[in-house]
N, C-alpha and C positions, 0 to 999 in steps of 0.2 A: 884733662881729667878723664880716667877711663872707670868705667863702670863694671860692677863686679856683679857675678850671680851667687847665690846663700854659698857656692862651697869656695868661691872669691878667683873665679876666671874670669878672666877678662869678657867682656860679651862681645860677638862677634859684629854687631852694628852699633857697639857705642859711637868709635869715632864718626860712621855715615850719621848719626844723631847728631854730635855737640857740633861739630862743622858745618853742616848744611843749615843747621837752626839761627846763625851768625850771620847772614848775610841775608840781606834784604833780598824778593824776588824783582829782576830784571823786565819790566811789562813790555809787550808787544810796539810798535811803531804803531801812531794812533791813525796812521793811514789805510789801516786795515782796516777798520771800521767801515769807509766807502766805499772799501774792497769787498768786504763780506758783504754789503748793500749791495751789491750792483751783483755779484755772485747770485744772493739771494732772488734779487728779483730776476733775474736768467730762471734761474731753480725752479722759484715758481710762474713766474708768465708762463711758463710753456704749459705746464698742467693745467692753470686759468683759462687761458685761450684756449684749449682741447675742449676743457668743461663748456667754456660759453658757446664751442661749437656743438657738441654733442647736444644742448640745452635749446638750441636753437633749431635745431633740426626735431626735437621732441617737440618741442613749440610748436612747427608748423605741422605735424602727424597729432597733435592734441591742441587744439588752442584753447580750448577754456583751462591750460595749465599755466600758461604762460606770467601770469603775474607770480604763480608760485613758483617756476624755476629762473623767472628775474630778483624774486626775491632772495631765492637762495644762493643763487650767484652773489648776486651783490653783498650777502653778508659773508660766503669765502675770501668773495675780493677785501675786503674791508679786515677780515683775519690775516692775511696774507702782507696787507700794508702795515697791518698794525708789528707782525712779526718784525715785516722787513724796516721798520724803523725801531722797533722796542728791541729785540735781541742782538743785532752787532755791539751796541757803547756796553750792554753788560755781557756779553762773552768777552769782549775786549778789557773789562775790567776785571776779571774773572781767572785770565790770560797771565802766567810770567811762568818763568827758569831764575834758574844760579846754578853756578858752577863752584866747586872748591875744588880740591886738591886730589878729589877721591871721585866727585861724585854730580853726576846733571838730575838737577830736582826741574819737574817743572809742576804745574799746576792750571787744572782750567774746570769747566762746568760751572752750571749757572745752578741747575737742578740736581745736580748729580754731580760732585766733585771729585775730582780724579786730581791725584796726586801718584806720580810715579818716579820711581828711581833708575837711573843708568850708569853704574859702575862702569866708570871711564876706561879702567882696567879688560874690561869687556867689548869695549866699542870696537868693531872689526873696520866700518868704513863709514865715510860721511859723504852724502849728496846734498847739492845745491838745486834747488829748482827753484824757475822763474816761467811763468805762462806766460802768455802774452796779457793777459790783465794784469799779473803782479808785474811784469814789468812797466806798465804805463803807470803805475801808481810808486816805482821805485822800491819794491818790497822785493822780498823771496822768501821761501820757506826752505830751512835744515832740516834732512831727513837723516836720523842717525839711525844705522843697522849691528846688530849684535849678531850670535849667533842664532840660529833655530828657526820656525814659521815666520808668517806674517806678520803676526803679535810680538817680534822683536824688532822692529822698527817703530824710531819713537819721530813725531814731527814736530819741529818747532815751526809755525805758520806766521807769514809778518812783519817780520823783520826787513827793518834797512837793506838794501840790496847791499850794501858797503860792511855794514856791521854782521850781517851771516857769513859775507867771506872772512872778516877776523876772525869770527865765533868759530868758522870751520878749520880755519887753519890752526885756531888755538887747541880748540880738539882733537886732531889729528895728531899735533906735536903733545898731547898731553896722554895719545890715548895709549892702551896696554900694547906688551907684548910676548903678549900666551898666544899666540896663533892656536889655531885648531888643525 
């Protein structure tokens, strides 16, 4: 069923609408979740430890400070553990793609939700990465490139190290060919 505008043309994103709205979105490998954990706490322990050094050294150049820059230490760290266990299961749940015939939706944000489209027909080339963490957890992330800036590359993060290479290879064999 295609949709029509008042003077009855077809509209140019009907079908990216009733196709992609059909299929359920695809979530992430829930492995990622102690992947973004242990990321996260890398992320932040380094800036923690800097602070509790810098804080330490103000300590001994002031000490009637010291219970106030123990105290405030202690309540970043406590921010920081609360992140690193509260924010992976919901950006993971937050987290999916589909594909149809035309078009990769995916979708993420917890606070801020981002939904983007990549006309398959567009897709110039697809990478595969794996770091050495996402490989010890069996994950990898799809990086798909269009034409234009940096803001043409879309990522999917997460994924099966098994199922990104289907995904890639399915994409590849589905993608356009308008070269540029």
């Amino acid at each position: 069923m295609e949709t029509t505008d008042p003077i009855n043309r077809p509209t140019p994103f009907a079908s990216f609408a009733s196709a992609s709205t059909s299929d359920p979105f695809t979530p992430l490998d829930p492995r990622v979740i102690k992947l973004w954990r242990l990321t996260s706490l890398i992320g932040l322990g380094i800036p923690l430890g800097g602070s509790l050094i810098v804080g330490l050294i103000v300590a001994l150049t002031a000490p009637e400070s010291v219970a106030w820059i123990l105290l405030g230490w202690l309540l970043l760290a406590a921010l920081c553990g609360w992140l690193i266990y509260w924010y992976p299961p919901r950006a993971h749940q937050a987290w999916g793609y589909r594909i149809d015939a035309k078009v990769l939706e995916t979708r993420s944000g917890i606070w801020f939700r981002v939904i983007k489209l990549l006309p398959l027909s567009r897709l110039q080339h697809v990478d595969l990465r794996r770091g050495p963490l996402e490989r010890a957890h069996g994950l990898a992330s799809l990086i798909l490139h269009t034409a234009g800036t940096h803001e043409a590359t879309l990522v999917i993060p997460g994924l099966d190290a098994d199922e990104a290479a289907r995904l890639r290879d399915r994409l590849v064999a589905a993608g356009g060919d308008d070269a540029v």
